[in-house]
Residue, then its C-alpha position, 0 to 999 in steps of 0.5 A: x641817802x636813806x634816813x639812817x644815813x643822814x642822821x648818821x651823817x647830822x650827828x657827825x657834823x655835830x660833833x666835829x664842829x670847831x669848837x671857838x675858844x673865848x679869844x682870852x683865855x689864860x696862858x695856863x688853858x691854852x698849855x692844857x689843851x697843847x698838852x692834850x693836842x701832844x698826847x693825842x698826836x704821841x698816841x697816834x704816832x705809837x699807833x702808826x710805829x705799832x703798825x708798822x712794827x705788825x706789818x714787817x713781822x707779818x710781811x716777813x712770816x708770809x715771805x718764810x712761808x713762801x720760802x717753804x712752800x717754794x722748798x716743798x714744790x721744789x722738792x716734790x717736783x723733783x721727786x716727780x721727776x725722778x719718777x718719771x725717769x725711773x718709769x721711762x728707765x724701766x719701760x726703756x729696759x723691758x721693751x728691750x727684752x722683748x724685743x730680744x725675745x721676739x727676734x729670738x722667736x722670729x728667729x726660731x721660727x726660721x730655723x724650723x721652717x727650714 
């Protein structure tokens, strides 16, 4: 580890050292500090439902823009579909015409060869 790292490192296991209470302490500090160890345990478990709480509400706008995105493919998929089917109608219609239209010649052409 480089040097920053391992001061880092010291200055941490400073300061979480356990702190020894004198084995006679009034009943009155003692009540203080579950008091304190009470609040601390109330504010992270507020944290932790906040969290939750952020985490469905976050989770369900990302399901309703799934939900859209999902709806806008759909749609526009079907959009190319119609297309594609339109586009096969009309060549379909206009090979059929010509093909009308080349008998008819080939047709006449007999006739005149007659």
């Amino acid at each position: 580890m480089n040097a920053i790292a391992m001061n880092i490192e010291d200055e941490l296991a400073e300061e979480l050292k356990v702190v020894k209470f004198p084995i006679r302490q009034s009943l009155n500090e003692l009540e203080q500090l579950a008091d304190v160890h009470r609040r601390e345990a109330g504010v992270c478990k507020q944290r932790i439902a906040d969290r939750k709480r952020s985490l469905k509400a976050e989770l369900a706008n990302l399901a309703l823009a799934r939900r859209i995105a999902k709806s806008r493919y759909e749609t526009e998929m079907a959009q190319i579909a119609e297309q594609e089917a339109d586009a096969k109608s009309s060549a379909a219609e206009a090979i059929a015409s010509d093909e009308k239209l080349v008998t008819y010649n080939l047709g006449a052409i007999e006739l005149l060869a007659e």
